[in-house]
C-alpha positions as CSV (number, residue, x, y, z in Angstrom):
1,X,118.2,83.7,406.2
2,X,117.7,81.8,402.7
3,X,115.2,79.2,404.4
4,X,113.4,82.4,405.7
5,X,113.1,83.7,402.4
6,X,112.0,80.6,400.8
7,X,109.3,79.8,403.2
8,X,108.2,83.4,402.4
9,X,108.1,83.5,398.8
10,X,106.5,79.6,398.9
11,X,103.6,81.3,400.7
12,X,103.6,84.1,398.3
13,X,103.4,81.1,395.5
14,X,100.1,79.4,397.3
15,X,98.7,82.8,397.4
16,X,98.8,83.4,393.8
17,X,97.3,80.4,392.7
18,X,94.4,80.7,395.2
19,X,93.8,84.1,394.0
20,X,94.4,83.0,390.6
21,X,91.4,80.3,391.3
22,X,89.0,82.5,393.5
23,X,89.0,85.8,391.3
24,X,87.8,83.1,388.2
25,X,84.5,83.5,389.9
26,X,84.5,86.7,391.7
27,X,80.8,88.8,391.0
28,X,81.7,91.9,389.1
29,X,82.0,94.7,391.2
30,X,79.6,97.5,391.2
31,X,82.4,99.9,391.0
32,X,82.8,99.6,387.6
33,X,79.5,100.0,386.1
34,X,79.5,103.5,387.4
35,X,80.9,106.9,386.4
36,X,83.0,107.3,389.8
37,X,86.0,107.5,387.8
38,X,84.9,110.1,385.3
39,X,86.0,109.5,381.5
40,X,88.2,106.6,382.3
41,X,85.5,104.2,381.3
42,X,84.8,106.0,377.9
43,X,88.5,106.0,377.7
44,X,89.1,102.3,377.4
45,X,86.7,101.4,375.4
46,X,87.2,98.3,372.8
47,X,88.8,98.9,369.7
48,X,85.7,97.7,368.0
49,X,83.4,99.9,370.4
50,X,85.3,103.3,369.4
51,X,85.0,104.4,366.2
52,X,88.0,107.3,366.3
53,X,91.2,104.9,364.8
54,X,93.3,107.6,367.3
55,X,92.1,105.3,369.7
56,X,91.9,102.1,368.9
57,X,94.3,99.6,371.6
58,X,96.6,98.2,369.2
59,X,96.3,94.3,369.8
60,X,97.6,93.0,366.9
61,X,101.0,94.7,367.0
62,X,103.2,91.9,366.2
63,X,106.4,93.3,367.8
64,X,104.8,93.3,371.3
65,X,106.4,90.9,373.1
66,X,105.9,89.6,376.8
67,X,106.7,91.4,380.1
68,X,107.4,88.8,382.3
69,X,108.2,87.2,386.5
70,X,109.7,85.0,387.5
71,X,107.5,84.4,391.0
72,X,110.4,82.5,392.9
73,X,113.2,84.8,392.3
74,X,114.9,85.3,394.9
75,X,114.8,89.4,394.9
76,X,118.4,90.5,396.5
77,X,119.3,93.1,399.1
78,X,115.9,93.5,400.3
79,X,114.3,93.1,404.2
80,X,112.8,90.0,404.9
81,X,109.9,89.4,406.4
82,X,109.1,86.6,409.1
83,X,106.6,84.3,407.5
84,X,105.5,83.0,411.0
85,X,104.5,86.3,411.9
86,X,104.1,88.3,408.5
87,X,101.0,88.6,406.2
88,X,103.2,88.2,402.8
89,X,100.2,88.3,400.0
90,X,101.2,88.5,396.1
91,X,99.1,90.9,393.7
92,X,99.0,88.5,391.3
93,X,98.4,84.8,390.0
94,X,100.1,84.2,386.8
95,X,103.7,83.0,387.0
96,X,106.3,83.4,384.2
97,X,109.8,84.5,382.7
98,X,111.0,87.9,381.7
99,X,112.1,88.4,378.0
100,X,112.6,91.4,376.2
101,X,109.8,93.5,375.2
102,X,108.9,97.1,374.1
103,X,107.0,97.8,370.7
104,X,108.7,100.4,368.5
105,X,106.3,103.0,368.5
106,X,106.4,103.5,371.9
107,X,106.8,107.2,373.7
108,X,110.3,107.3,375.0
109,X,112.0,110.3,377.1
110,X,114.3,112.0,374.8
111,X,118.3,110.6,375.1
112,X,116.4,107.3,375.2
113,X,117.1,104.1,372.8
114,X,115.9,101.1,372.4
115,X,117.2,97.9,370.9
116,X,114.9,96.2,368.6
117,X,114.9,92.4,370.0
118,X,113.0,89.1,368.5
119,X,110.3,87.3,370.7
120,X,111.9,83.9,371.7
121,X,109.7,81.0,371.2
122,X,109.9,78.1,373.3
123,X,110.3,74.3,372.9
124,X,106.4,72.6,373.2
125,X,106.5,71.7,376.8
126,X,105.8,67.9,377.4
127,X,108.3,65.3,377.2
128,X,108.2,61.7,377.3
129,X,109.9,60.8,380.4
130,X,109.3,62.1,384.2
131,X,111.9,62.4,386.7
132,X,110.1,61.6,390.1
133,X,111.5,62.7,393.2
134,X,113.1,59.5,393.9
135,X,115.4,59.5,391.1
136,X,113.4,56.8,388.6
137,X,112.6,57.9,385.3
138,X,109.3,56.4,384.4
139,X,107.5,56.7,380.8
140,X,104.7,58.9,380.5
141,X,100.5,57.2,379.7
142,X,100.4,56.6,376.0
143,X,97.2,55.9,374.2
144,X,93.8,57.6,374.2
145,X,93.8,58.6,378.1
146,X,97.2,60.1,377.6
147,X,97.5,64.0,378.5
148,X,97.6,65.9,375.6
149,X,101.3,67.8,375.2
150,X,101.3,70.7,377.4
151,X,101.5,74.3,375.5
152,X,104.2,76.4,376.6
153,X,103.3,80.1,376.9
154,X,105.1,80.9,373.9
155,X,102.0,78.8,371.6
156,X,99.2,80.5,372.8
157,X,97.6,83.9,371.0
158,X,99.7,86.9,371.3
159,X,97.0,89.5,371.9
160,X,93.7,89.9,373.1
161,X,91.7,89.0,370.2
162,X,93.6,86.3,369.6
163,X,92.0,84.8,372.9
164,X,88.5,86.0,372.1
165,X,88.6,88.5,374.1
166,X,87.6,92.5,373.8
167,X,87.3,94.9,376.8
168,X,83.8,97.2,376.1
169,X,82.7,100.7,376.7
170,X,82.8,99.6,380.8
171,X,86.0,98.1,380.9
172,X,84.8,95.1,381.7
173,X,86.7,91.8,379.4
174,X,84.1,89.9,377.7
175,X,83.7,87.6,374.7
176,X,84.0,88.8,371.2
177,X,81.1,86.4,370.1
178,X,78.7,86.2,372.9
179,X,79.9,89.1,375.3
180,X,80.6,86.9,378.6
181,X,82.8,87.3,380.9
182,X,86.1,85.4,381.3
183,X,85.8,81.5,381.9
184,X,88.3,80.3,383.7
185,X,87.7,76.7,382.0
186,X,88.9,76.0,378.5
187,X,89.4,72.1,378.9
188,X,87.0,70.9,381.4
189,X,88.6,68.9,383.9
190,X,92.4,69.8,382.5
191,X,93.2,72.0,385.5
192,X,97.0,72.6,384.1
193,X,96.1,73.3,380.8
194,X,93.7,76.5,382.4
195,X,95.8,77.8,384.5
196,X,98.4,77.6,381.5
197,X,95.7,79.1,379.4
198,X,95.0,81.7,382.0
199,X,98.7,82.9,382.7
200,X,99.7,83.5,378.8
201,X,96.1,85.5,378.8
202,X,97.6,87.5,381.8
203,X,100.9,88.1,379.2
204,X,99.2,89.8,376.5
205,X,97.6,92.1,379.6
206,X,100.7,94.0,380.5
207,X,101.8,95.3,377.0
208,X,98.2,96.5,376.6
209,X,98.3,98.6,379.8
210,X,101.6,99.9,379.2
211,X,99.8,101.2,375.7
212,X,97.2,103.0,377.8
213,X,99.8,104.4,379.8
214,X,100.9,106.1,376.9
215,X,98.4,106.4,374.0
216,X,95.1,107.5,377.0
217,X,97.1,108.7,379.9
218,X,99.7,110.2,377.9
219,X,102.7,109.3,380.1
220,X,106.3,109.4,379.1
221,X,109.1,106.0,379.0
222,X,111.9,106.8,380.7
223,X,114.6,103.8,380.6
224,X,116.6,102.3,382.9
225,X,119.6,102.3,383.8
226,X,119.7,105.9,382.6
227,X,123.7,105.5,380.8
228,X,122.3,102.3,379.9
229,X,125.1,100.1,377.4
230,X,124.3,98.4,374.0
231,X,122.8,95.6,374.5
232,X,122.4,96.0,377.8
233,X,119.2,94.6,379.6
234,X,117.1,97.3,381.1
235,X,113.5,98.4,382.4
236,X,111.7,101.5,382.3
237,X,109.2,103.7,384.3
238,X,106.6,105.8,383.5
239,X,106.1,110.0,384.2
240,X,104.2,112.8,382.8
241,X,105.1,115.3,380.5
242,X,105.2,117.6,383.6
243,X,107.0,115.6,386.4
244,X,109.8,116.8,386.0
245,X,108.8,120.6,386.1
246,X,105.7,120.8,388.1
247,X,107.2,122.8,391.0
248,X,104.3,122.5,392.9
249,X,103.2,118.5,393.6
250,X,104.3,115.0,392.5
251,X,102.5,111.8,393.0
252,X,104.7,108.5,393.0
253,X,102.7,105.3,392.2
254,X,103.8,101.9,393.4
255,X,102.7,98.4,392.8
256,X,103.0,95.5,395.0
257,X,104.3,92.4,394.1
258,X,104.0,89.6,391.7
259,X,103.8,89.8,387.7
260,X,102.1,93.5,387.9
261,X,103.5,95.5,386.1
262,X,104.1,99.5,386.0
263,X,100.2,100.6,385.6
264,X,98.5,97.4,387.6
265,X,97.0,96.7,390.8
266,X,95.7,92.9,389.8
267,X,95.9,91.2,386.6
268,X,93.3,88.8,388.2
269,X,91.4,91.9,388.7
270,X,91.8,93.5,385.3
271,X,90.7,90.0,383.4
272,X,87.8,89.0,385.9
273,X,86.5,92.0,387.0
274,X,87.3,95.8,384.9
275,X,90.1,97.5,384.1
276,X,89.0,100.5,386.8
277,X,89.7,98.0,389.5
278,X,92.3,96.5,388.1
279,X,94.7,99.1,387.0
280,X,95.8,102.3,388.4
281,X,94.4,104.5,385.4
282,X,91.7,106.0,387.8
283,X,94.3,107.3,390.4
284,X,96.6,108.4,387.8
285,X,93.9,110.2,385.5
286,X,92.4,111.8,389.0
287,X,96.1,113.1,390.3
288,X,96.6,114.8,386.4
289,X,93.4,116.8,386.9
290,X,94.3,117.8,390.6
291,X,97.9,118.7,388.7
292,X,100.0,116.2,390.0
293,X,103.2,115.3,388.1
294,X,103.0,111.8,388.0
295,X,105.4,109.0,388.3
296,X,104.9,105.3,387.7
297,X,107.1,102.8,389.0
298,X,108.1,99.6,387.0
299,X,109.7,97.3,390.2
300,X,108.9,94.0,389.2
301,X,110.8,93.5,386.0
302,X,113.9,92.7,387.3
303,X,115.8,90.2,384.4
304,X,115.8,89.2,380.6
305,X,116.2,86.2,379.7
306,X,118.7,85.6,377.0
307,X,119.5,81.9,376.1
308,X,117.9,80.4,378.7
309,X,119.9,82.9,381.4
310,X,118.6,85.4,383.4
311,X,120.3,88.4,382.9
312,X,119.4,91.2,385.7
313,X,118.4,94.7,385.1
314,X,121.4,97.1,386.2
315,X,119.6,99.4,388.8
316,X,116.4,96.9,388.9
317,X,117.4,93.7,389.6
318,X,114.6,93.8,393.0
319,X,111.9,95.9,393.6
320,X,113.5,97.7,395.9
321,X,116.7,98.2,394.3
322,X,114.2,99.7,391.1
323,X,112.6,101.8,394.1
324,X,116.1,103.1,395.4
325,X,117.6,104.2,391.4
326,X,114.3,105.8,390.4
327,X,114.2,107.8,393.4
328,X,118.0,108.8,393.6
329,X,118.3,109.6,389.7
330,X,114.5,111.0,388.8
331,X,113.0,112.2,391.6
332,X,116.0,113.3,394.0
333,X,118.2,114.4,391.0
334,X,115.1,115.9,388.7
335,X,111.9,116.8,390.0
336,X,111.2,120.2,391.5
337,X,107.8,119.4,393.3
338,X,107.6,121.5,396.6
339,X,105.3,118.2,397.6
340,X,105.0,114.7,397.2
341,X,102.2,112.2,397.9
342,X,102.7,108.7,397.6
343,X,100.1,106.0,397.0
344,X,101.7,102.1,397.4
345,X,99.8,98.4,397.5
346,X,101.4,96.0,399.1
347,X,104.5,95.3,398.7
348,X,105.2,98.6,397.5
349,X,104.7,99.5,401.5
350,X,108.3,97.6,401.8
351,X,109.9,99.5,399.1
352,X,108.3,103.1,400.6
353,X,110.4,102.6,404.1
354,X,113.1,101.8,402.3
355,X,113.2,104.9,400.5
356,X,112.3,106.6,403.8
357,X,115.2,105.5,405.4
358,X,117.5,105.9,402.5
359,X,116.7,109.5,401.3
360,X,115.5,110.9,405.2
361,X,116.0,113.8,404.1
362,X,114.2,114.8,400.9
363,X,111.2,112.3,402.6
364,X,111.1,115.3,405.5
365,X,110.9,117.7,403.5
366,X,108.7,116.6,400.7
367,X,107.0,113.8,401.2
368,X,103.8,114.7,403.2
369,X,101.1,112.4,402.9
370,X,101.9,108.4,402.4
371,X,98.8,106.2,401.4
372,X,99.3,102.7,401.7
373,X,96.8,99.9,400.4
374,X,96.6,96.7,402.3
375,X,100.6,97.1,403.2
376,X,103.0,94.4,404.1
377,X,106.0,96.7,405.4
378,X,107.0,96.4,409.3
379,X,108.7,99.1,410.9
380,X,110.1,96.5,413.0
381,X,111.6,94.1,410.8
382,X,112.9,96.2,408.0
383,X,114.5,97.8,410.7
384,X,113.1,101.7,410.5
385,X,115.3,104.3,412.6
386,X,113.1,106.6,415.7
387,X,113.0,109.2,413.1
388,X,111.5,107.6,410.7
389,X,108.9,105.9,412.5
390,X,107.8,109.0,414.2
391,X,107.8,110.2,410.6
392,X,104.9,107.2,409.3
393,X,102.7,107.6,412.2
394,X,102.1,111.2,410.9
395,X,102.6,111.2,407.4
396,X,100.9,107.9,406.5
397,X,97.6,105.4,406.4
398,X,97.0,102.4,405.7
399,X,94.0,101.1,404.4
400,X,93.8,97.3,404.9
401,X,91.6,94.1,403.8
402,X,88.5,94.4,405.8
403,X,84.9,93.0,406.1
404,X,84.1,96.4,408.2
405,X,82.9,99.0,406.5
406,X,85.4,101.7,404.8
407,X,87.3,103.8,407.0
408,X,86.9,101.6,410.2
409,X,89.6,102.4,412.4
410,X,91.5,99.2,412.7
411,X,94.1,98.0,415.5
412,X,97.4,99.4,415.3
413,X,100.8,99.6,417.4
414,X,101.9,102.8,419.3
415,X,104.5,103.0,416.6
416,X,103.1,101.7,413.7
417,X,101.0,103.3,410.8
418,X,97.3,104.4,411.3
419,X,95.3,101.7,409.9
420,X,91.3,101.8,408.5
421,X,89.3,99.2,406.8
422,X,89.7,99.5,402.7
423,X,86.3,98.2,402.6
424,X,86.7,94.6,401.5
425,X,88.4,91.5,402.6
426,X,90.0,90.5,399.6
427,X,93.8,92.0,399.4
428,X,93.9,92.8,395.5
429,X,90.2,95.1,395.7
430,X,92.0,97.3,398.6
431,X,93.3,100.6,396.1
432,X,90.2,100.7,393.8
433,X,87.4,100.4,397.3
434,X,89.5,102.7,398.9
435,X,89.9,105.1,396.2
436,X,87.6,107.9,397.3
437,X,88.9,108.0,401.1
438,X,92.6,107.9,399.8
439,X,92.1,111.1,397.5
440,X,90.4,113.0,400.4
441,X,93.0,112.7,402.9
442,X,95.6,113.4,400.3
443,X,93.3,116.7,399.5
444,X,92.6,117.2,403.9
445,X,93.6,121.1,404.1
446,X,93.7,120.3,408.0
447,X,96.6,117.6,407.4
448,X,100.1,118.9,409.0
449,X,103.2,116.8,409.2
């Protein structure tokens, strides 16, 4: 079982840094220079670009500290997936450690606290001695063709500015001085140092998103564990004012895996191409003006570290441990929606049959439309009961990497999901391309359970 799981998560690893290196010269899509979204793009607009101070992104918050992954921990209790016979592809490219981080004057659910924690900074990476893989210690190149000392992620800028960096009126990232997009190549020819460069870039991201979560799409912190300790690590989710009222619909949002965090689809996305595509700001703007509650889960930060230890997140230590608490003690235990709808990427298709075939149930009963974005569950493998099978192949669709045009029926098993071409090939595009066609079916009067 642990070789399975590390031959899995080693692919997983590959995929990232492929994606990392093939989104660093994507073409921009065409998506975003439109208005398909509505106000979103007006929303995000730079700090510089926007002349209310109400809405300015603050970037220069010192007390923002990282959100963090670890890429190969190994997540706990959840279904693995053959690698032989599994597509297992990470939404994301950037790989690093979880420390502490929420800025004070963020929006948190009433009975919350937060502990305010110091940003740890790192020894410079780089020492003078390597330890080879058979066991000899040899010195490291001195003189002028030496490497130069290797920057931990803890040295480089701690927001975007700091980079050179701005997002404008389109969301798209570009350069302060000459408006450009993102180069992936800040030391030509110094491949670690980029992709070094590129993942603390991909840090400052996630606290910035989280801000839009709450300053532009006005969405509440809620904390986890919920009777959370002093001290005591934790992780947090996001809802609307209304999710836990709105008796009418809910829609629960869920990531895949990776570094993304609550609010993302691709970081690789977000930096290389717009924020439309990159985050889920469209979907969750579009479900608030069709009156959705909305909930936002948080499944990949999972630890702190404190001291050099990892210390896990009581209720969140996996994905789909985080998808299991949420749903037992806010959705289960607080929301009154008559309906829910579900939109998951990815990996967040794992954590949906899990919660299918832990709360049967209220899934029956509530949940009546399941959209899935380029999925990796299997009904098979994560071992899904008749019910709930029978249950999928009415409720839900999944719309997977493609090069046929959107909607094209795909192959599918007798017993699977109902599966149609997202529009585009590449795995991290699949929500934004298929953005349209997943809000129709959700809004499809014909649609019966």
């Amino acid at each position: 079982m642990n070789a399975v799981i590390f031959v899995v998560y080693f692919i997983d690893l590959i995929l990232l840094v492929e994606t990392s290196f093939n989104y660093c010269f994507m073409e921009k899509s065409k998506s975003c220079q439109t208005s398909e979204v509505g106000e979103i793009p007006a929303i995000l607009a730079s700090p510089e670009e926007n002349e209310d101070p109400k809405n300015k992104l603050d970037e220069s918050n010192g007390s923002l500290m990282k959100e963090n992954e670890d890429k190969n921990l190994e997540h706990k209790n959840e279904p693995v997936k053959d690698a032989s016979s599994m597509k297992v592809q990470s939404d994301d490219d950037t790989k690093s450690k979880e420390t502490p981080t929420d800025r004070a004057t963020d929006t948190v659910s009433q009975g919350d606290t937060n502990d305010s924690k110091k940003e740890k900074v790192g020894k410079p990476a780089g020492t003078k001695e390597k330890l080879k893989k058979t066991g000899k210690v040899t010195a490291e190149k001195k003189g002028p063709s030496a490497a130069k000392p290797e920057k931990s992620l803890e040295e480089f800028p701690k927001d975007l500015t700091g980079f050179g960096y701005k997002f404008n009126q389109d969301g798209h990232m570009v350069s302060i001085e000459t408006g450009e997009s993102f180069k992936f190549e800040v030391r030509k020819g110094d491949k670690k140092y980029n992709q070094k460069h590129y993942e603390a870039l991909g840090e400052v991201i996630t606290p910035m998103v989280y801000d839009l979560l709450i300053d532009k799409a006005h969405l509440v912190k809620h904390l986890i564990p919920v009777d959370r300790k002093p001290k005591e690590p934790f992780s947090f989710i996001f809802a609307s004012h209304d999710a836990f009222t709105n008796e009418e619909k809910l829609m629960v949002i869920i990531h895949g895996s990776g570094v993304v965090r609550a609010g993302q689809w691709s970081r690789s996305l977000i930096i290389n191409d717009c924020l439309n595509s990159g985050t889920q700001l469209p979907f969750i703007k579009r479900a608030a003006d069709e009156g959705y509650g909305i909930i936002v889960f948080n499944g990949n930060r999972n630890h702190e570290d404190d001291d050099e230890k990892k210390r896990e997140i009581r209720g969140s230590s996996s994905p789909v441990e985080h998808g299991l608490y949420v749903w037992e003690n806010f959705i289960a235990r607080k929301t009154k929606a008559e309906v829910i709808h579900i939109i998951a990427h990815s990996y967040g298709g794992i954590v949906t049959v899990e919660l299918a075939k832990k709360f049967s149930d209220d899934f029956s009963k509530r949940v009546q439309k399941i959209a899935f974005t380029d999925s990796v569950h299997d009904l098979d493998t994560q071992k899904a009961p008749g019910d709930v099978r029978r249950y999928f192949t009415r409720v839900a669709v999944n719309w997977v990497s493609s090069n046929d045009p959107l909607d094209t029926p795909q192959k599918y098993g007798r017993s699977e999901v109902q599966r149609v071409s997202a529009g585009t090939p590449k795995h991290p595009e699949t929500s934004w391309f298929a953005y349209e066609s997943i809000f129709k079916f959700l809004q499809d009067p014909f649609y019966k359970k």
